[in-house]
N, C-alpha and C positions, 0 to 999 in steps of 0.2 A: 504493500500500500504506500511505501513512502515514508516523509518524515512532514509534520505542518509546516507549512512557513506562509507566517503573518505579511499577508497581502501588504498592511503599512511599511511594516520593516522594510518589505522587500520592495517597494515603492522609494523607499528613502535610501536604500542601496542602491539602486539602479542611479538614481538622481547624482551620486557621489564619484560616481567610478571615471576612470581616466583609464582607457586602452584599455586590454580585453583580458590582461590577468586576471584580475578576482572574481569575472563572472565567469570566466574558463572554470574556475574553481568551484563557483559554485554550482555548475551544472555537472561536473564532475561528481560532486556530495550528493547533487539532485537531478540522477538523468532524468528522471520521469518526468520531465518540468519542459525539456528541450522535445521529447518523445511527442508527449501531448500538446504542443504547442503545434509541432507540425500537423499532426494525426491524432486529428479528433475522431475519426473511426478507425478502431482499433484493427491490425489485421488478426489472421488469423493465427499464426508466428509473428513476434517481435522480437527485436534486436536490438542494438547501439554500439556502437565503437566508440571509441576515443584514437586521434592521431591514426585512420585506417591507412594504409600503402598502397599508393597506384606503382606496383614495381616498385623500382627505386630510385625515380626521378621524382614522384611527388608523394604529397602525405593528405591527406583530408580530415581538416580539425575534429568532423563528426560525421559517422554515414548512421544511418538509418535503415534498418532491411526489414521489410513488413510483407507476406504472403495475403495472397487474397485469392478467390476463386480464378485460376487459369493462370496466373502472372506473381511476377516476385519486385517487388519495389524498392529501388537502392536508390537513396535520396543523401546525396553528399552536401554536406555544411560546411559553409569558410566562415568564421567566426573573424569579423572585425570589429577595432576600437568601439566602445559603446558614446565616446565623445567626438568621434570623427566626425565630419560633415560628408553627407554623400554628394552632394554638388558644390563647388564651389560660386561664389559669386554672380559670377558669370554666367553660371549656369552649364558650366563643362563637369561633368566627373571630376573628383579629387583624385590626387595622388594615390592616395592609398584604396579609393572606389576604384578607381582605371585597373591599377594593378590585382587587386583581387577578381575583376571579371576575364583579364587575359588568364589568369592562375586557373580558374576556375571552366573557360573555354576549351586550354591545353588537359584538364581533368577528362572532360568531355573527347575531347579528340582521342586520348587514350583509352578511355573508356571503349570504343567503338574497334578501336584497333586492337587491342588486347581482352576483349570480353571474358573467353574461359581462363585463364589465367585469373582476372579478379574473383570470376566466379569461383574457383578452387578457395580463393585467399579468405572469401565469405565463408562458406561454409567451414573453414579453420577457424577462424575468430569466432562465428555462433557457436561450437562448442565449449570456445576457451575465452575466451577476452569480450563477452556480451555485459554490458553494462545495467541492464533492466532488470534478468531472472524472472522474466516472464516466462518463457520459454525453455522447457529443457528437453532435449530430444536427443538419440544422436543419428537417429535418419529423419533430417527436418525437412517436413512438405508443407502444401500450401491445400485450400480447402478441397482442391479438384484431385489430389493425392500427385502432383508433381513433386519430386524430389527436388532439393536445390542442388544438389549434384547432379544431377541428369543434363546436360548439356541442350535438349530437348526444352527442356524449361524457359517460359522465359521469363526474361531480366530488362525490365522498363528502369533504366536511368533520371535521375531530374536532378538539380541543381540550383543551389541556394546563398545566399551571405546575408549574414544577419552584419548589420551596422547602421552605427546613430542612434537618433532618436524622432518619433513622428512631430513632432512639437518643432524640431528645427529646417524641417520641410518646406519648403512653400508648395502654395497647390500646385502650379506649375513642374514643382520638383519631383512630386506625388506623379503626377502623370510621365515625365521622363523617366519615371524610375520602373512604371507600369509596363513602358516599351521594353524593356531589357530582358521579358518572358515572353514576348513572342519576336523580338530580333536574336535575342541571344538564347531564348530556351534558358533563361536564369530569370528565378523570383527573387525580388530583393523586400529585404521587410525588415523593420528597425524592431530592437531590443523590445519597444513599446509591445509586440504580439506577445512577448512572456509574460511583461504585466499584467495584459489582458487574461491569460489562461492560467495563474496566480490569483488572478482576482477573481475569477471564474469556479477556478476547483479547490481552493481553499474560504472560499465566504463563510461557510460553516464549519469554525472547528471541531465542534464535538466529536462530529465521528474523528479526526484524525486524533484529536488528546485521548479520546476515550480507547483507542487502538493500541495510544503506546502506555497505557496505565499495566 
């Protein structure tokens, strides 16, 4: 089930933080925060990595692999600064926005070229390095009885960077920022979607205090 965390507290974290260590950390303490934020229907096998390996030119700060009937869902996260600005001024990508969708398009191009390779690497980390324990299997399928080992299976890719915050957006920003899922096949979405789903699935403590009594 988790551990609680108080919607304000973690309201008045988020507001504090500088670059992406301490909420690295805390999603680390609390994958089920980063899990349900993307996926609010659950699959039917879940997963989470920390720092997953495309090869050993890149590393992916968070994947996500979720089963559902027919298909397998590997959903790679670039975790940036929570004080970055996703545009600048002007209105161009930041430094550090620019650089994370090149990082994150070179994921994607290997992803395509190297598919069963990663898929082998998947099904090694779901038995060993899964950060959720939702799941524990060691011939892990999806609802139609696909293997994730079977090569036959398939393996839907998407692509993500969490960075900033909604509040330092402008509308304008909001809508360039839209274009980047269907130019680039990347959603971008500020730190703000965690609050939301903090605020969401902790309103009521009781059941979680009442859990860990």
């Amino acid at each position: 089930m988790g551990n609680y965390i108080d919607p304000k507290e973690f309201s008045d974290f988020l507001d504090s933080q500088k670059g992406e260590r301490e909420i690295s950390k805390f999603i680390e303490e609390n994958p089920e925060v980063l899990y349900w934020t993307f996926c609010r229907l659950s699959g039917h096998c879940r997963f989470m990595f920390r720092e997953f390996p495309l090869g050993s030119q890149y590393i992916a700060d968070y994947v996500i692999l979720n089963s559902y009937s027919g298909v397998w869902e590997v959903m790679f996260i670039e975790l940036e600064p929570v004080d970055d600005p996703v545009f600048n001024k002007s209105g161009t990508p930041s430094q550090r926005f620019a650089g994370s969708i090149k990082q994150v398009d070179d994921w994607a191009e290997y992803f395509d070229m190297h598919r069963e390779q990663i898929r082998a690497d998947l099904v090694k980390w779901a038995k060993s390095k899964d950060m959720l324990g939702y799941s524990r299997s060691e011939r892990i399928s999806n609802m139609s009885g696909d293997y994730l080992a079977d090569p036959s299976s398939y393996l839907r890719d998407s692509y993500h960077i969490l960075i900033g915050r909604r509040d330092e957006i402008s509308r304008a920003g909001h809508k360039r920022k839209a274009m980047y899922k269907s130019r680039h096949s990347i959603e971008v979405i500020s730190y703000d979607r965690i609050k939301d789903l903090v605020e969401l699935r902790y309103s009521d403590p009781k059941p979680w205090l009442e859990n860990q009594c």
